[in-house]
N, C-alpha and C positions, 0 to 999 in steps of 0.2 A: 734594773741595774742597782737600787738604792737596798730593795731587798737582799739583794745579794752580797753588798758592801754591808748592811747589817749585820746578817749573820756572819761574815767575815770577822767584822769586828766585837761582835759576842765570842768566838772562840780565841781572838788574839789576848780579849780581856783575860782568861785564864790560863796563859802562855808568856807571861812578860820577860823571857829569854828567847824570842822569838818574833821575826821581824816576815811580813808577807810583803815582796814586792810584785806588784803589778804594773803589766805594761801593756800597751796595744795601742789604740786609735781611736780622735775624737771625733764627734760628729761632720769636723770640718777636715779632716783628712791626719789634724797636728798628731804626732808622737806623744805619748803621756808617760809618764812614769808614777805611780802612786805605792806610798809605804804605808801600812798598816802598822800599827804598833800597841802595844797596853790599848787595846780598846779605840784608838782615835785613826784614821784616815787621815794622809799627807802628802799634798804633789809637791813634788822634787820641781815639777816641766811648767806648770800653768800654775794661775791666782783660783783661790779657792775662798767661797765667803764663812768669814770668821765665823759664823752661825753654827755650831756642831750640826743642829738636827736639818740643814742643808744640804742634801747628794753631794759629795768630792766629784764625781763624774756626772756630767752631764747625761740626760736618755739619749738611746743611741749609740753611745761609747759600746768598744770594742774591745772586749781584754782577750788578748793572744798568748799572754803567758804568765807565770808567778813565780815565783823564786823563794822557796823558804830560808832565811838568814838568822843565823846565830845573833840574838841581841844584846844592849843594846850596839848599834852599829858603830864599826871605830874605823872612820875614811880610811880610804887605800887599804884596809886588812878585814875586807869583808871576807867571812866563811858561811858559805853556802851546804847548806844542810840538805836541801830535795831540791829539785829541778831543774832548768825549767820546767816547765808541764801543765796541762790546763789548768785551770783556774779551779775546777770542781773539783779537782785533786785534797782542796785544803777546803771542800767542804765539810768534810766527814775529822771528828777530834786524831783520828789516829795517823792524816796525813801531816799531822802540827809534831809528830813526836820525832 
């Protein structure tokens, strides 16, 4: 999972008009919500430790979907650019455009 939040967050570094929300499920059953942005990982849902080079998600997490979002975000007037749709959608640079 940490892998995979990395390279997440290597492609958002070179996208900062561009926001990846992830959602799905924690080890313990909770809902998560996580924003991606300029390079850093962000839960909206749960406490996350200050430490950057510490996983945002727990192993085990479950991501069900992604949502790419016009950034940076402006409450109540979010515009969505791609999705939902899995996750590996916004592996590859060209599901970021």
């Amino acid at each position: 999972m940490s892998a995979l939040l990395v390279q997440l967050e290597a492609l958002s570094r070179e996208r900062p008009k561009r926001v990846l929300r992830l959602e799905g499920r924690l080890p313990c059953g909770e809902r998560f919500e996580l924003l991606i942005y300029r390079g850093f990982s962000s839960s909206t849902t749960h406490p996350t430790a200050y430490d950057p080079d510490q996983p945002a998600l727990a192993e085990g997490s479950e991501i069900t979907s992604a949502t790419l979002l016009e950034g940076p975000l402006k409450p109540g007037d979010e515009i969505e650019l791609a999705g939902p749709a899995p996750v590996e959608t916004f592996l590859l640079s060209q599901g970021w455009d």
